[in-house]
C-alpha positions in Angstrom: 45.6 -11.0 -20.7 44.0 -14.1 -22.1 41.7 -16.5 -19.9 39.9 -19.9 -21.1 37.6 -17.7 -22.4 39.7 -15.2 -24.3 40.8 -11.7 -24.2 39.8 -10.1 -20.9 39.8 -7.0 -22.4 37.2 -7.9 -25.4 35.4 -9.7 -22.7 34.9 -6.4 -20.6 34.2 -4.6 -23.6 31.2 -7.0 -24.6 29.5 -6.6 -20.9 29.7 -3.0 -21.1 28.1 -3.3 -24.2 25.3 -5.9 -23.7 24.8 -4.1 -20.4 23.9 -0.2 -21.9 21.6 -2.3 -24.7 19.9 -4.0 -21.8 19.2 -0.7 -19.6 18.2 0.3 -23.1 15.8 -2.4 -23.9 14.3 -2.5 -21.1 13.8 1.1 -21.1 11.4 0.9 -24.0 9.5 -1.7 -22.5 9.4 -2.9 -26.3 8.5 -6.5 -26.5 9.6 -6.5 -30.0 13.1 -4.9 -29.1 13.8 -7.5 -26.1 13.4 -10.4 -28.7 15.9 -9.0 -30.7 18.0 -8.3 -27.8 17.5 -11.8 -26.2 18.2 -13.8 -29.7 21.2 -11.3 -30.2 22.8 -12.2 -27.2 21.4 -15.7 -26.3 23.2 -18.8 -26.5 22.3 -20.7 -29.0 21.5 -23.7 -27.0 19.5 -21.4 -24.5 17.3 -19.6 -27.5 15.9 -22.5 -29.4 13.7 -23.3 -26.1 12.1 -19.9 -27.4 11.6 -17.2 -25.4 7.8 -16.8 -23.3 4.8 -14.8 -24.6 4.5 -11.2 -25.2 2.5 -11.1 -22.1 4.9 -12.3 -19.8 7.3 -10.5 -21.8 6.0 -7.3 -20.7 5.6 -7.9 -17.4 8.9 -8.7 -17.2 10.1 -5.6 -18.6 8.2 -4.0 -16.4 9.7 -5.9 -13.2 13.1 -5.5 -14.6 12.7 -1.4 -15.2 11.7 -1.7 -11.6 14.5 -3.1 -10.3 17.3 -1.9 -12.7 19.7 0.3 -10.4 20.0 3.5 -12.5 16.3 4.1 -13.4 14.9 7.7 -12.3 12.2 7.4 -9.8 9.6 8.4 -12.3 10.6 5.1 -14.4 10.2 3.0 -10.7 7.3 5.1 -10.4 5.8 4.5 -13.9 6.5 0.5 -13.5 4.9 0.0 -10.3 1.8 1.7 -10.8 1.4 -0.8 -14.4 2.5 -3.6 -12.0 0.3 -2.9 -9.3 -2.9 -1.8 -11.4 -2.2 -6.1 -13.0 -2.0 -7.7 -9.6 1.3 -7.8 -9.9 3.9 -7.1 -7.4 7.7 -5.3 -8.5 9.8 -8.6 -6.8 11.8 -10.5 -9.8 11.7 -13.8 -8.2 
């Protein structure tokens, strides 16, 4: 079927997609890999701002491992104790 957007079967297929490269990304905890994933799949419009420092980069990662549904507990674990040993707390927002 075919929405404003287009095909709702290519559009499934690309969130399932940019989802597993996400969990995958942040998974690393690469800074380098995340800025290849974010100008990948940025607008346009929404990437020439640029994207933040590698510091708060990584801290993101880190919040984001945190929070992401199917990490193991060792990867909640792992991402809580970096948090925590920066003064930082696991919340996103």
């Amino acid at each position: 079927m075919k929405n404003d957007i287009g095909d709702d079967n290519l559009i499934k297929e690309l969130m399932q997609e940019w989802i597993l490269e996400r969990n995958v990304v942040i998974r690393s905890l690469d800074v380098e890999k995340f800025k290849a994933f974010w100008k990948k799949w940025s607008a346009r419009g929404f990437y020439r701002n640029g994207l933040p420092d590698d510091e708060v980069i990584e801290i993101s990662l880190y919040k984001m491992l945190y929070n992401l549904e199917s990490a193991t507990e060792e990867e909640k674990n792992k991402a809580k104790e970096w948090l925590e040993s920066r003064g930082f707390d696991v919340f996103l927002m």
